[in-house]
N, C-alpha and C positions, 0 to 999 in steps of 0.2 A: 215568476209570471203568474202563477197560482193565486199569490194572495194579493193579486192587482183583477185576478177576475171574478175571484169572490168578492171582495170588496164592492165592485159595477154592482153584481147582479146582486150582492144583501142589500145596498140602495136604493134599485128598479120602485118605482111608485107601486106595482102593483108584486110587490116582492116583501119590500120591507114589512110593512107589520100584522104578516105571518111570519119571517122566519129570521127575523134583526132579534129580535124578545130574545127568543132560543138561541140563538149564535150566542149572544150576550153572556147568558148563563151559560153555556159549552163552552166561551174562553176564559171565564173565572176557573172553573174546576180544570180545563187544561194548564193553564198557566201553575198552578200549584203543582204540577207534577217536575221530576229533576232531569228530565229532557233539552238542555242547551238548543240544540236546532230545533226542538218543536215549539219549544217558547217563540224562538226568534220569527218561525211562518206565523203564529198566532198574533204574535204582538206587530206584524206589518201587514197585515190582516185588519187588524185592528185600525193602527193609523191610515191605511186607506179609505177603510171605511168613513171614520171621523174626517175625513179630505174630500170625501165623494157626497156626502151627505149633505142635506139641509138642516142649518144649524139649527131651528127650532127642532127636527126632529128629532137631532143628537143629544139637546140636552137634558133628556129625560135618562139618559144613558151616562151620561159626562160621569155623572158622582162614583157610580159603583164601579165605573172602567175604573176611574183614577183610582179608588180604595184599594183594589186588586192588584194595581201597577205598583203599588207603595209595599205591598207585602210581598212583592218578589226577592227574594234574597240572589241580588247579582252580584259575583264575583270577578271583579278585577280581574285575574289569571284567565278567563273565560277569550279577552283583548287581546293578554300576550299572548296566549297559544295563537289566535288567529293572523299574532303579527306574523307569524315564521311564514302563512300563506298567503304574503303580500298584500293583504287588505288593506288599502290607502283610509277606507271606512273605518278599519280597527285601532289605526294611531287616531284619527281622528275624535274617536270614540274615548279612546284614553286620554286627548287632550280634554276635553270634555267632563269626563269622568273624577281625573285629578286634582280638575278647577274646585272640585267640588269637598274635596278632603284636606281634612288639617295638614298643616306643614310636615308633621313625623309620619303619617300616613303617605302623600304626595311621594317622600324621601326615600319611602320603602316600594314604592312603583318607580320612579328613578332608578332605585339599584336591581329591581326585577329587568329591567329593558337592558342596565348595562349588559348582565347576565349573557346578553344574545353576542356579544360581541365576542365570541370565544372561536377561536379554529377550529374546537368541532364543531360548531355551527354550521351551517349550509347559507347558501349566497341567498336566499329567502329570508333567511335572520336577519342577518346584516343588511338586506334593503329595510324592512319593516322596522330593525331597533330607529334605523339612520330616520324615518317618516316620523316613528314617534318623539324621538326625539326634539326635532324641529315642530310638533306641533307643540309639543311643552313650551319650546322657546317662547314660540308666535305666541302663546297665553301669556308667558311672565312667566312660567311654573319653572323655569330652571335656573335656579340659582346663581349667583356668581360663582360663589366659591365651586362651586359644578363642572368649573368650566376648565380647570386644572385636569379632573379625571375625564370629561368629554372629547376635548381637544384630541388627544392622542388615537381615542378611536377615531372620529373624523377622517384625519390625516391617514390612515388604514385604509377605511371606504373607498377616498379620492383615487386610491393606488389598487383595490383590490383588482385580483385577477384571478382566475383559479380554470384548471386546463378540467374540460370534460370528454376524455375522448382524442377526438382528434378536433376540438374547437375548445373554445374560453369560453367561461360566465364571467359575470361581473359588471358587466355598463351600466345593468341597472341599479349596482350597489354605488357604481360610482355618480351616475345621477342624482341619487337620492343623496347623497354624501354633499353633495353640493348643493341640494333643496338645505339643508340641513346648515349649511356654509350663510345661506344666503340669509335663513331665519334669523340664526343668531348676530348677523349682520346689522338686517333691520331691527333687533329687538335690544341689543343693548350697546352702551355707549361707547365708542370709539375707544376713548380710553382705557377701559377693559379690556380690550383685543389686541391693541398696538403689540402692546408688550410680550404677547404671544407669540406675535408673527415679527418683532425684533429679534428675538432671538436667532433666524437666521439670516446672517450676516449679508447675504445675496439682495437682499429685500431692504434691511436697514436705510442705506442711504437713501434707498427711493422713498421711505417710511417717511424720514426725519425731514426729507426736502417738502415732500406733501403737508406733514406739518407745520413747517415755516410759511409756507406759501398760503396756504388756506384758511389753518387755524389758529396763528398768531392774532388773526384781529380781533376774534373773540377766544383769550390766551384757554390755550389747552393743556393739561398739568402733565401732559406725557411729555412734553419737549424737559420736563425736570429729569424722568424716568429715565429715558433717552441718554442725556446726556452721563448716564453711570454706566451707559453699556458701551457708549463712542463718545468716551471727551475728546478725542483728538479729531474728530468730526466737528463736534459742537465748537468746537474753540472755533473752527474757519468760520463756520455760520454766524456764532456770535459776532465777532469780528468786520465779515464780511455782508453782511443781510441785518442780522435783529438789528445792532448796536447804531446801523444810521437811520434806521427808521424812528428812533426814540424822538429824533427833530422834526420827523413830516411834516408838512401841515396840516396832513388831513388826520384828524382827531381819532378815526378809531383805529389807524395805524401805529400813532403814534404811542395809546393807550394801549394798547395790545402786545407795543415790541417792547414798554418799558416795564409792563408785569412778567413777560417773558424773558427779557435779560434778565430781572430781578432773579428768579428763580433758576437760570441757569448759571448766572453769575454763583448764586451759593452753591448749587449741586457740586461747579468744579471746584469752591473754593473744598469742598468737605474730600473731592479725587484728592485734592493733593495733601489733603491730612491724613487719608490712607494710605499714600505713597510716602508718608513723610519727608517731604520735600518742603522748600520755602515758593510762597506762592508766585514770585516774581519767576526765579525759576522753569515752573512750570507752565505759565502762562507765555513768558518772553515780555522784554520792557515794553514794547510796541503793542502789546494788548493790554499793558499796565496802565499806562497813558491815556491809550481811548478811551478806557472805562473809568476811570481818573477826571477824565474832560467831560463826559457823560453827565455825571454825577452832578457838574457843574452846572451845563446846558440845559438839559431838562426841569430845572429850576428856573427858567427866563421868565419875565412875568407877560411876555406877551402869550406864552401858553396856560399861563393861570389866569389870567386875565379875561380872557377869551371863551367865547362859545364851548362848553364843558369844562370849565374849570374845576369845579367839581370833583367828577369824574378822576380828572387830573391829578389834582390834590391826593385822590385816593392811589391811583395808579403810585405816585411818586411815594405814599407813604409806604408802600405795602415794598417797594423798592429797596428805600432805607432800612426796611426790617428786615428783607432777606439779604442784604451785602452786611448788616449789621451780625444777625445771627452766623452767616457763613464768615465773621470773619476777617470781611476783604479789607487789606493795609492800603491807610488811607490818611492824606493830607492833613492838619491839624485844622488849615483854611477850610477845607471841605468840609468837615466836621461840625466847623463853625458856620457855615453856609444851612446846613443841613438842618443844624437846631434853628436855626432863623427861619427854615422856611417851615418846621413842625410847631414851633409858635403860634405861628398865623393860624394854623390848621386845627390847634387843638381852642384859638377863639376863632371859630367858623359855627356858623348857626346850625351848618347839615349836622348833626350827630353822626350820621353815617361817616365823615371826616374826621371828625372828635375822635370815634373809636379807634379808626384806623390809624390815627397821630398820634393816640395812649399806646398801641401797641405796639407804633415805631420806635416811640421815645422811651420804652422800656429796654426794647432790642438795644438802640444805639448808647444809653446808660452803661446797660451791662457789659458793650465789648469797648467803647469809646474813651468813658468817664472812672473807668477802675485806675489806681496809682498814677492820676494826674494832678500839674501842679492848680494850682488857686485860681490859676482864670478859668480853668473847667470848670471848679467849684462855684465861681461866681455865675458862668451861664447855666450851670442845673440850678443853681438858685432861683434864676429869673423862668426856669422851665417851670421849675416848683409851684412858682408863683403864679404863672400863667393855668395854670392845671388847678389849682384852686380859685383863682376866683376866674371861670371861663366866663366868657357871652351866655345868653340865654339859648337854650337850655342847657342846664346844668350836668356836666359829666358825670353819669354814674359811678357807681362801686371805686368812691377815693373812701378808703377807711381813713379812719379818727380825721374825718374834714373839719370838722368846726375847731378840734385842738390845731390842727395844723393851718387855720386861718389865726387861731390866736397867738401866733407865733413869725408867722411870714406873712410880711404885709401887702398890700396889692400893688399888683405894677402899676405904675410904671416903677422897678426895684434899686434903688440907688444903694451898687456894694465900692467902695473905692478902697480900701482895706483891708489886707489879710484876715486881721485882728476882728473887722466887721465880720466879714465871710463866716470864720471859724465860732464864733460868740451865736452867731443866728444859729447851723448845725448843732451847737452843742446843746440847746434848746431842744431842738428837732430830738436829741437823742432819746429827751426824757420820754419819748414814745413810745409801747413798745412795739409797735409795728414797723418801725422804721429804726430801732435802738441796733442793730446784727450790721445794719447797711453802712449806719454813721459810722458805729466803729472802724467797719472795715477799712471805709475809707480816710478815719483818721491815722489809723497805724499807718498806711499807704503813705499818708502824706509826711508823718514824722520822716519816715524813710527817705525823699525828697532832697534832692542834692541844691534846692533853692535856701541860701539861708534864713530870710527875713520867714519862708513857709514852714522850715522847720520850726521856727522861736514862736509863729503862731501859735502853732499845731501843739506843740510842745505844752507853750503854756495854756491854753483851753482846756487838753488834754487834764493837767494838771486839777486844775479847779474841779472840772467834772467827775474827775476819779473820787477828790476829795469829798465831793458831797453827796456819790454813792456809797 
């Protein structure tokens, strides 16, 4: 209250300029001195004053205040000792403070606040660490990675209790504990949390239903996460919720549960490689089939056709790269459906489709098209083909494009022959970007229980060894 009534009367009209000048100069030379509370009356002293004042008359005073406020050497520790006495001012102070310091500096007040979290601490620590804490959040200033070692004290706060007497402390530790809950709530993204508060099983299913129900339409990467902590959850949900939404009508359900099966579909394909089990197995034929017919369905062209097609296209591509990548045993038909429809996709003028169909058609190459016979090799031909001469604009990053345009000719690609098939490849081999892949998959085919594919395979092989 002092330095709000000094303040009034250094401002009075008939006050100020006799004894403003003089205050002036007595808070330069007090403020140098190492007095923490005497700093603190002067320097609110000060901003009253500059609050109460007439701006013209202040700013003949502005420069020299500020020069003087710049040469205070304040120290951080000054915050935390005042957090232990509850000051809501002193976290706020240190959120403030810490916005202002490089990242190693910031890291080193983070671990000074952990600090308060200790037993011997008193239930004044633990309110004040819990306030500053959430003011870091509410800035940005606390990290992800932070939130491994925050969490557990958190969880402490929410529960502390401590007998004084013949009563309890603590409610305020656990309020604050729960300001603290809320900040990091509001401040960083869902996904980062889940998986914290997955971990207890009591919570999970109501996690994972909230998930499906809310954030499937705009797909959320925790339903991936999720499903390695409860496949035998995830399988009903897939099953019973994502898997018949992939037909909606309504477009951003239907985009949302088909990037979503995508990803859950591979997470369990990867459960059942760590359980080393076969995927039918673990899945059961009756979820083999749905997602079997799936595959099929979401390919109709009146969904590609239609108002977001696009979009579509993308959704279904990024689809085929995670049942590709995971793995999942599939149809030879299907397969074949599949590159017909990443055809279309990689001659679509969005680029945004392009990429997303370069990077399906990579996936479904690697697990689909390894050790099969000649008709596979004939529709990678025509993928080949399609991928080099696209629509406009031109897909990026194909190395040796121009050698591998002088070699594969534009579709429309007509292979009717083994002997054609394996003649173009052996071509392709002289590449060396692509020499590791041709082989492979000639040795594959010699192996080939087809005979006219081995006598191909056989003799190309033959020629092409001979003129290495």
């Amino acid at each position: 209250m002092a330095f709000y009534v000094s303040a009034i009367y250094l401002t009075r009209l008939d006050v100020k300029d006799s004894y403003l000048p003089g205050f002036i100069n007595w808070a330069h030379e007090a403020l140098t001195q190492d007095s923490a509370q005497f700093k603190k009356g002067v320097l609110s002293t000060l901003a009253g004053v500059f609050k109460h004042g007439q701006r013209e008359q202040m700013m003949e005073h502005a420069h020299a205040v500020l020069r003087t406020i710049l040469t205070i050497k304040f120290q951080p520790s000054e915050l935390l000792i005042q957090l232990r006495n509850r000051w809501y001012s002193a976290a706020k102070g240190i959120g403030r403070l810490t916005s202002r310091l490089s990242k190693n500096f910031a890291d080193q007040v983070i671990e000074s606040i952990m600090e308060l979290f200790s037993l011997r601490e008193s239930d004044m620590a633990w309110h004040g660490g819990c306030l500053a804490l959430a003011e870091l959040a509410r800035h940005g200033l606390l990290l992800p990675q932070r939130l491994s070692s925050v969490l557990p004290f958190m969880e402490q706060a929410m529960l502390y209790d401590e007998l004084g007497g013949n009563f309890s402390v603590g409610s305020a530790v656990r309020d604050a504990a729960w300001y603290l809950c809320w900040a990091l709530a509001r401040s960083y993204d869902p996904s980062l949390l889940s998986l914290f508060v997955a971990q207890y099983e009591e919570y999970r299913p109501h996690l994972i239903q909230h998930l499906v129900d809310r954030k499937v339409i705009h797909w959320d990467t925790a339903l991936h996460q999720m499903t390695f902590l409860d496949p035998e959850s995830m399988k009903l949900i897939l099953s019973t919720q994502i898997l018949p939404r992939c037909t909606n009508p309504e477009l951003y359900l239907r985009h949302g549960s088909i990037l979503a099966s995508g990803k859950v579909i591979s997470a369990l394909c990867q459960v059942t490689k760590d359980h080393q089990r076969r995927l039918p197995d673990e899945l059961g034929d009756a979820a083999m089939e749905y997602i079997t017919q799936t595959c099929i369905d979401i390919l109709e062209e009146r969904f590609w056709r239609s108002f977001g097609g696009d979009p579509m296209r993308i959704a279904v591509c990024h689809f085929i790269q995670d049942l590709s990548s995971g793995g999942f045993t599939l149809l030879d038909a299907v397969v074949d459906r599949w590159l017909k429809a990443l055809r279309e996709c990689l001659a679509s003028a969005d680029s945004n489709v392009q990429q997303s169909a370069i990077s399906a058609v990579t996936a479904l190459i690697g697990e689909y098209f390894r050790h099969q016979p000649v008709e596979k090799l004939t529709a990678l031909s025509i993928s080949t083909s399609t991928i080099s001469y696209p629509s406009d604009p031109t897909i990026p990053h194909i190395e040796q494009l121009e050698e591998l345009r002088s070699i594969i000719p534009p579709p429309p690609l007509d292979i009717s022959t083994e002997k054609e098939c394996f003649d173009l490849w052996m071509k392709v081999m002289r590449l060396d970007t692509y020499r590791k892949a041709v082989i492979t998959g000639l040795v594959s085919s010699i192996g080939s229980l087809t005979e006219s594919l081995v006598k191909s395979s056989s003799s190309s092989s033959q020629l092409t060894i001979a003129r290495f």
